[in-house]
C-alpha positions as CSV (number, residue, x, y, z in Angstrom):
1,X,24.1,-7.2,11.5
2,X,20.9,-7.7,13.6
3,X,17.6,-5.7,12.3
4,X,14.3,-5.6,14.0
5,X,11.6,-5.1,11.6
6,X,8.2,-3.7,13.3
7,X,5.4,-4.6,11.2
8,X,5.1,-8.6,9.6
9,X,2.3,-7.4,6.5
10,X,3.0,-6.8,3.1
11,X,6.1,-4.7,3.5
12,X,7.4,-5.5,6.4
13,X,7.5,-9.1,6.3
14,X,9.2,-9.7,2.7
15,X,11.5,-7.1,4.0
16,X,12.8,-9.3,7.0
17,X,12.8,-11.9,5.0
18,X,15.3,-10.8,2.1
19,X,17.6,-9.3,5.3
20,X,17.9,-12.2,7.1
21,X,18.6,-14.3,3.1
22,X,21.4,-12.1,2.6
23,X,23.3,-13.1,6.2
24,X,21.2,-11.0,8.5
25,X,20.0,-11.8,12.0
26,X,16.2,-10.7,11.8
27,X,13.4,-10.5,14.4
28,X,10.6,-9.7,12.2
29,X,7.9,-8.2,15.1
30,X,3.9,-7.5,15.0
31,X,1.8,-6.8,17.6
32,X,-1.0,-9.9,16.3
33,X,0.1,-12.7,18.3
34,X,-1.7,-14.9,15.5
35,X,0.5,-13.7,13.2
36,X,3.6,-14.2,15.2
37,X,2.7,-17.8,15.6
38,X,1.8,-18.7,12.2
39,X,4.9,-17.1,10.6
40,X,7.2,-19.2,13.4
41,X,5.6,-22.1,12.1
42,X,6.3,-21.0,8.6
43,X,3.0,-20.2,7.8
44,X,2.7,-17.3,5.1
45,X,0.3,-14.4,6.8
46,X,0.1,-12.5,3.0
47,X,-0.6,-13.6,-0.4
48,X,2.7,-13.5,-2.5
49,X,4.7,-15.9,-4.9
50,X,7.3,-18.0,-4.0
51,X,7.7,-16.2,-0.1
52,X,5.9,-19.3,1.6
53,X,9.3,-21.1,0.7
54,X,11.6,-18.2,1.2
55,X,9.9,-17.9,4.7
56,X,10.4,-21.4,6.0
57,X,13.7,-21.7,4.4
58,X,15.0,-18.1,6.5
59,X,13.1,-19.8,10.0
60,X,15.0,-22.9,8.8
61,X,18.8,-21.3,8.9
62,X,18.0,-19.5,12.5
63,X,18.3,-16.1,10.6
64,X,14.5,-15.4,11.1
65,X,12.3,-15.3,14.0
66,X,9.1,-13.3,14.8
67,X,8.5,-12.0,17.9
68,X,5.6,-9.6,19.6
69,X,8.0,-7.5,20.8
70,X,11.3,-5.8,19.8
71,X,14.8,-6.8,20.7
72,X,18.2,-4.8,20.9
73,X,19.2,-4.5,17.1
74,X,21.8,-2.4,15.4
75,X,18.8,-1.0,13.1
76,X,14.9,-1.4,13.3
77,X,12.8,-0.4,10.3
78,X,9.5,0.3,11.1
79,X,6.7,-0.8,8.4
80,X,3.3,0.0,10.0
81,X,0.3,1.4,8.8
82,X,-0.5,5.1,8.1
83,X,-4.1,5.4,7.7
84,X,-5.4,9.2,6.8
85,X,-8.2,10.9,9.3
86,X,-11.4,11.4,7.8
87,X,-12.4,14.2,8.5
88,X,-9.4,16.5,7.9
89,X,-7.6,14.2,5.9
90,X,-4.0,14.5,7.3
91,X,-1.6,11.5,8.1
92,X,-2.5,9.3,11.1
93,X,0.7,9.3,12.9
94,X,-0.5,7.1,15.7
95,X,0.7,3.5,14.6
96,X,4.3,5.1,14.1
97,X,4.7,6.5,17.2
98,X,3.3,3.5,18.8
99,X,6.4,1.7,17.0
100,X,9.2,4.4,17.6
101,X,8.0,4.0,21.3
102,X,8.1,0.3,21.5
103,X,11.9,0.6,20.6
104,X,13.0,2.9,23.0
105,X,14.1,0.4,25.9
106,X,15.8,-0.8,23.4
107,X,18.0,1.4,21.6
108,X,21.6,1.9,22.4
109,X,23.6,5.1,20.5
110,X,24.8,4.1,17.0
111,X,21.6,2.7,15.9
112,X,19.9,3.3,12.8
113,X,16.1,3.8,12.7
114,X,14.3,4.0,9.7
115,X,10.9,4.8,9.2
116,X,9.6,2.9,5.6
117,X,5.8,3.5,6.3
118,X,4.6,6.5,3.9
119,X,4.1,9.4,6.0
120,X,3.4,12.9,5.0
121,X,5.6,15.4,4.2
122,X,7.6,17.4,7.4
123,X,6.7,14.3,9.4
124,X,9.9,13.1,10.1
125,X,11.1,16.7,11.5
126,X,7.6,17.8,13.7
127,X,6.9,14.8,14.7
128,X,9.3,11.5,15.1
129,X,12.5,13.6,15.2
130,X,11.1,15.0,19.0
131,X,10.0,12.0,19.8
132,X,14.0,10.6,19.7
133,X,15.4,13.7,20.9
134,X,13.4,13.7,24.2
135,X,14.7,10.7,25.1
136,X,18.6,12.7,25.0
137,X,19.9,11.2,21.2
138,X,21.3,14.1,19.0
139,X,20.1,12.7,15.7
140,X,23.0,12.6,13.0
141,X,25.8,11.6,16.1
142,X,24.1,9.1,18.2
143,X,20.9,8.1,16.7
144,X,21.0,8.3,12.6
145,X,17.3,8.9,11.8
146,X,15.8,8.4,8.1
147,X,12.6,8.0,6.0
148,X,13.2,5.4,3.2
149,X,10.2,4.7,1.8
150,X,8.8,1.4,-0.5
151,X,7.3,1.6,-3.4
152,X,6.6,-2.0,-4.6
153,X,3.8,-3.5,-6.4
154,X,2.2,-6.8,-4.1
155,X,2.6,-9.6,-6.1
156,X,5.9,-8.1,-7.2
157,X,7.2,-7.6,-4.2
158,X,10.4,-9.1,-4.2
159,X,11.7,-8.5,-7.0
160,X,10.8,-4.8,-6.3
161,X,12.6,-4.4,-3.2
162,X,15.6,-5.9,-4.6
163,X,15.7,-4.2,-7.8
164,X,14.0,-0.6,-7.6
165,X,15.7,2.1,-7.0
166,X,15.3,3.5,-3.4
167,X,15.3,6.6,-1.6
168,X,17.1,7.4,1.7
169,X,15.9,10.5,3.1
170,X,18.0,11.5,6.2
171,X,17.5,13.6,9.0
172,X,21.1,14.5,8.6
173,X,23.7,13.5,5.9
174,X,25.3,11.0,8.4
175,X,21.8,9.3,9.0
176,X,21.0,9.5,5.1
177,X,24.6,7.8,4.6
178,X,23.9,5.1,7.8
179,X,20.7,4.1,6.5
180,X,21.8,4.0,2.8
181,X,24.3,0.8,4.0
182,X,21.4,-1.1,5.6
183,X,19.8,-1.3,2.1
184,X,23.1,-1.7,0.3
185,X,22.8,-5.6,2.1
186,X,20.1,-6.5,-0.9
187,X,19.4,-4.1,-2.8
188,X,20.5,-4.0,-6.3
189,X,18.8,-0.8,-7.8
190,X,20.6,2.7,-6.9
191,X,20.2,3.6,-3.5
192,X,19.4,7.7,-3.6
193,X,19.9,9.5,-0.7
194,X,18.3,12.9,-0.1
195,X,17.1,14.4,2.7
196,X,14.1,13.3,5.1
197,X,12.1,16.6,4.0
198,X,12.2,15.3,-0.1
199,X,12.1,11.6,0.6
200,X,8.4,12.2,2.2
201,X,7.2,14.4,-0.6
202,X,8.9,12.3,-3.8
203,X,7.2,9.0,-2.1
204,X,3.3,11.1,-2.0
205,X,3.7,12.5,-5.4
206,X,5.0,9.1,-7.0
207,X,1.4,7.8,-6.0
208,X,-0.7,11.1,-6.2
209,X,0.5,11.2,-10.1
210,X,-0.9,8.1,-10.6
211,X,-3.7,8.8,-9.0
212,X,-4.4,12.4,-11.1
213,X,-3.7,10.3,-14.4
214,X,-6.4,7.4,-13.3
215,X,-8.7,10.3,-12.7
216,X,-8.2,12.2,-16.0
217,X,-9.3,8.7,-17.3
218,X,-12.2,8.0,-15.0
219,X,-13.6,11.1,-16.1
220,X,-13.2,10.6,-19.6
221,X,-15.8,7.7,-19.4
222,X,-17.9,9.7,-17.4
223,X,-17.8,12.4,-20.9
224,X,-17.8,9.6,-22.8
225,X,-20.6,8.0,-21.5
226,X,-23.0,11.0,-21.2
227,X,-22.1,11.4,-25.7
228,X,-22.4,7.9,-26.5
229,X,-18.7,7.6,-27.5
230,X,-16.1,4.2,-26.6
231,X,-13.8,5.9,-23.9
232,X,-11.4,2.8,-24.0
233,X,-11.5,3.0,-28.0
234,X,-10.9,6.9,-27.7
235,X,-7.8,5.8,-25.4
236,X,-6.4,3.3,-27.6
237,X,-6.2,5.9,-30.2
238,X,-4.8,8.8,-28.4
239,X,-2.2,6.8,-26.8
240,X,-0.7,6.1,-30.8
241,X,0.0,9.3,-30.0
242,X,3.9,9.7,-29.3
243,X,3.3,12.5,-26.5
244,X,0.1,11.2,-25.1
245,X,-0.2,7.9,-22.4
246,X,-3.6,7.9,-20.9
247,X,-3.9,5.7,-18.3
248,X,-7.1,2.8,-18.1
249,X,-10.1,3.8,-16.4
250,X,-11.7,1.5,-13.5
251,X,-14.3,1.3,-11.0
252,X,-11.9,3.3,-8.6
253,X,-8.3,3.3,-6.5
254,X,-8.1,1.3,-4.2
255,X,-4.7,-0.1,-1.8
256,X,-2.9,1.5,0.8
257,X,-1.1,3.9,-1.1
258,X,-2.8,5.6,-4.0
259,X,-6.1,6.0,-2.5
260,X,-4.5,7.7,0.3
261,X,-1.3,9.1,0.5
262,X,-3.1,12.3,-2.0
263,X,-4.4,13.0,0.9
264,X,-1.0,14.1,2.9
265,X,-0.3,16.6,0.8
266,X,-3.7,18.3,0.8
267,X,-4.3,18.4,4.1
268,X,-0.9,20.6,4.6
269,X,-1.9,22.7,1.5
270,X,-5.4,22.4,0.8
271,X,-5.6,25.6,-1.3
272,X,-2.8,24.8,-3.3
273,X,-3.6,21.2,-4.0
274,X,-6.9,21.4,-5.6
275,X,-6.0,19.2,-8.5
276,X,-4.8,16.7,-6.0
277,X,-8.4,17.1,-4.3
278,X,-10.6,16.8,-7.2
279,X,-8.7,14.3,-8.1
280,X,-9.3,12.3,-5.3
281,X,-13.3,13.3,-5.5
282,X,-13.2,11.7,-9.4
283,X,-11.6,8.8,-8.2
284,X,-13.8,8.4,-5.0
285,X,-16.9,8.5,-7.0
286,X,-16.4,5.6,-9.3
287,X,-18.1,3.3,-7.4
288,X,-21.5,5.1,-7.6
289,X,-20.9,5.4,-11.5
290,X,-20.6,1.5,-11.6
291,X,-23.9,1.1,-9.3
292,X,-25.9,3.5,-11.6
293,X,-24.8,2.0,-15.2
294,X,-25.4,-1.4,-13.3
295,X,-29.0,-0.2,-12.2
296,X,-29.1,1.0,-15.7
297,X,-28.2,-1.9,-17.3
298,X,-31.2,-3.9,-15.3
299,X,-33.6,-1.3,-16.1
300,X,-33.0,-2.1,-19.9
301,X,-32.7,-5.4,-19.9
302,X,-34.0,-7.2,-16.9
303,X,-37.5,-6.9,-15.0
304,X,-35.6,-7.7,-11.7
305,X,-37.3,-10.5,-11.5
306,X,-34.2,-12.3,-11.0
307,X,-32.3,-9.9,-9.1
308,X,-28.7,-11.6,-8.5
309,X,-25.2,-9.9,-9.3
310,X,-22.1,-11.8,-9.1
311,X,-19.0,-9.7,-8.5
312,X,-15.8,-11.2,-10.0
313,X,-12.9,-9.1,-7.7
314,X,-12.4,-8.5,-4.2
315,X,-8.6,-7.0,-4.0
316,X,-7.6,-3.9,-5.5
317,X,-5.7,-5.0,-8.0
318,X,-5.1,-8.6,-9.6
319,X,-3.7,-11.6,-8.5
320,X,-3.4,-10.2,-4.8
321,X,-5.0,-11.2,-1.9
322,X,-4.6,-7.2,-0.6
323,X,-8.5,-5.8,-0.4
324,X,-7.6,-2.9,1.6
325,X,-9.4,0.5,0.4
326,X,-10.9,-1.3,-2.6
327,X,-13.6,-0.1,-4.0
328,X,-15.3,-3.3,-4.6
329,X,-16.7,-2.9,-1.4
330,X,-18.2,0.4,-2.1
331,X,-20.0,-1.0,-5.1
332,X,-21.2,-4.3,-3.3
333,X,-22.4,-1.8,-0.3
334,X,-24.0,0.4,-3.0
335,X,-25.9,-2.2,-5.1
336,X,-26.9,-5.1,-2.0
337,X,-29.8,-2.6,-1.2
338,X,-31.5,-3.5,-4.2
339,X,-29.9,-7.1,-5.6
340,X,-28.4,-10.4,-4.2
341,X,-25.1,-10.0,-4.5
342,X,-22.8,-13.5,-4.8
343,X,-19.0,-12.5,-4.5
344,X,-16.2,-14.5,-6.2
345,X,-12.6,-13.9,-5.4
346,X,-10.4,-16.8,-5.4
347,X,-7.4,-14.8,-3.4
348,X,-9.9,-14.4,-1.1
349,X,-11.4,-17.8,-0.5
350,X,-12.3,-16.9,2.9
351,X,-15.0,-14.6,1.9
352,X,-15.7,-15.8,-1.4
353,X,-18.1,-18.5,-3.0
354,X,-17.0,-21.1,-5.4
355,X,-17.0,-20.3,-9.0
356,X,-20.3,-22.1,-9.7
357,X,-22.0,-20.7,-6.9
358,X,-21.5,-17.2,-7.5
359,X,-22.4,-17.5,-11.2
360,X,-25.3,-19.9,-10.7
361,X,-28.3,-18.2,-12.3
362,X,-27.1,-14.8,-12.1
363,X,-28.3,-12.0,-14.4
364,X,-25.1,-10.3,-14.1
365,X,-22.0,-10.9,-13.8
366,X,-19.4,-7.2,-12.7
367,X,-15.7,-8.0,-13.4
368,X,-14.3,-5.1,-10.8
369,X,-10.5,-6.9,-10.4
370,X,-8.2,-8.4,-13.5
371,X,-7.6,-11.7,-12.1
C-alpha cells in the first residue's frame, strides 16, 4: 500500500514513519522545504526518542521519502495544524482545506482519506465532506472519508500510536470500515470505529476533561493561597481518598491540544459550555498568578537590587522539545518588564543559555517545566 502523509511535525512524521516500518511505501509531505530536506538526509525535524534511527533506517530501505508535494497514494492522512481564531474561538479550518486541496489532482476513486488533525465537532460533514463532493466523489462508494484522530503524549509517541486504542469515525460505515484497515497495518490497541460526527466530539472532550480537572486544581491554589493553606498537601490527602483524583496544579496548559481544542466545543455552544469556558479562563490566568507570587516573593525578600530570574522550562510539558501554546512564554512576557530574565531549557538549546549562565547570580530561580 502506498500512503501520502500531509504534515512531517509531531504527528505526522512518526506516523509515516511506523507505515512505511511495517512494509508501506510512504511519501511523508510538508510544505517547509527545510524540513523536506533535512528529513531526506535523515535529519530528525522533532524531538523524540529513538525516531532519529527509525527515520534513517525507513529512508534507508526506500520505504520513506519526503516530498513538498503529494503523490498518487491509495490513502493520504492529513496531520496539519488546527489553530482556534481568537476572537470567536471556533476551529481554523484553513490548513485542512489547504491539504484536502493539495490532493485533489491526485486522487483516483477507491482512495481513503483521512483527516487525523483535531477538528471540531460537525466538521467533517459542513465542511471537508463538500469540499470532496464538489469535485463529483460520492463519499462511502468512491471516496471513503473519515476522521481518526491521535491522541498521543510527545515523547511517547510511538509507543502511543502503536498501542492506544484508536477511533475511526466515518463519513459512512464503508469509509469508517476502509479507514479502520489502514490502521490495522500497526496498530496494536482496538481500532473503534464510530461515526465521523462522535469521533470529532470524543477526541475534544478527551482533552477538554483534562483541561476542567487541571482547572479545578489551579483554582484550588488560588483558594489555598488567599487562606494560607498547602494546596499540594491538601491534594495529597484528598486523593487517599478512593473516589477522589485531583489532578496537579501548574503555571498553566499549554500544547496543541488541551489549551485549545475546549475551545471547539464552545464556540458551537457557548451557552451550554460554560464550564468548558471558565475553565479555559482559570487555566488562561495562571501565568499572571505566577508573575504576581513571583513579584511577591521579591517584594519580601529582595530589594531588586539584583533583579535577575532564571526560568527553568520552555516546552509545555517535560522532556519535549514542543513549546507550542506554553505558558512559559506568558510568564517570561509578564515578568521581563520588571526583571532580567535568563532562560534555560536544554530541549531547547537554540533559545536557551547554558546551565551556568542562566543561574549565574540570579535571585531566583522559576521551575515552570518537569524536566
Amino acid at each position: 500500500m502506498k500512503i501520502c502523509v500531509i504534515g512531517q511535525g509531531y504527528i505526522g512524521l512518526p506516523t509515516a514513519i511506523l507505515f512505511s516500518q511495517n512494509g508501506c511505501e510512504v511519501v511523508g509531505v510538508d510544505i517547509n522545504e527545510k524540513v523536506v530536506s533535512s528529513l531526506n538526509k535523515g535529519i530528525l525535524t522533532i524531538e523524540e526518542e529513538g525516531l532519529g534511527e527509525s527515520l534513517k533506517n525507513t529512508i534507508n530501505s526506500g520505504h520513506y521519502v519526503a516530498k513538498s508535494h503529494p503523490e498518487e497514494a491509495d490513502a493520504y492522512i492529513i496531520t496539519v495544524p488546527t489553530p482556534y481564531i481568537k476572537d470567536s474561538f471556533e476551529c481554523d479550518l484553513s490548513y485542512v482545506v489547504s491539504a484536502c486541496n493539495s490532493i485533489l489532482p491526485y486522487l483516483k476513486k477507491g482512495n481513503v482519506v483521512i483527516v487525523e488533525s483535531t477538528i471540531a465537532p460537525l466538521s467533517m460533514k459542513n465542511v471537508i465532506k463538500p469540499l470532496f463532493e464538489k469535485e463529483g466523489y460520492e463519499i462511502g462508494s468512491d471516496l471513503y472519508l473519515a476522521h481518526c484522530p491521535e491522541r498521543v503524549l510527545p515523547g511517547n509517541l510511538v509507543y502511543e500510536l502503536i498501542n492506544n486504542n484508536r477511533i475511526v469515525g466515518g463519513i459512512t460505515k464503508e469509509c469508517a470500515s476502509n479507514a479502520a484497515d489502514v490502521y490495522k497495518i500497526f496498530v496494536k490497541g482496538n481500532v473503534i470505529e464510530t461515526s465521523a460526527e462522535v469521533a470529532e466530539m470524543s477526541k475534544c472532550m478527551e482533552n477538554t476533561f483534562r483541561d476542567v480537572n487541571i482547572a479545578l486544581a489551579n483554582e484550588l491554589v488560588k483558594v489555598s493561597n488567599k487562606l494560607g493553606v498547602d494546596a499540594l498537601e491538601v491534594i495529597e490527602i484528598a486523593n487517599q481518598h478512593p473516589r477522589v483524583n485531583l489532578h496537579q496544579p501548574g503555571p498553566g496548559v499549554g500544547g496543541h491540544c488541551l489549551a485549545i481544542d475546549p475551545y471547539f466545543i464552545y464556540a458551537l455552544a457557548p451557552q451550554e459550555a460554560r464550564l468548558i469556558k471558565l475553565s479555559r479562563d482559570i487555566n488562561s490566568s495562571m501565568p499572571s498568578f505566577v508573575a504576581e507570587k513571583t513579584n511577591k516573593i521579591f517584594e519580601k525578600y529582595n530589594d531588586k537590587s539584583n533583579n535577575i530570574i532564571s526560568i527553568f522550562g520552555l516546552s509545555y510539558k517535560g522532556n519535549s522539545d514542543d513549546d507550542r501554546e506554553s505558558p512559559s512564554y506568558e510568564i517570561i512576557s509578564l515578568l521581563e518588564k520588571d526583571y532580567e530574565i535568563r532562560i534555560y531549557d536544554p530541549h531547547i538549546p537554540e533559545k536557551s543559555l547554558s546551565f551556568e549562565d542562566a543561574i549565574n547570580d540570579s535571585s531566583l530561580i522559576l521551575i515552570l517545566t518537569d524536566h
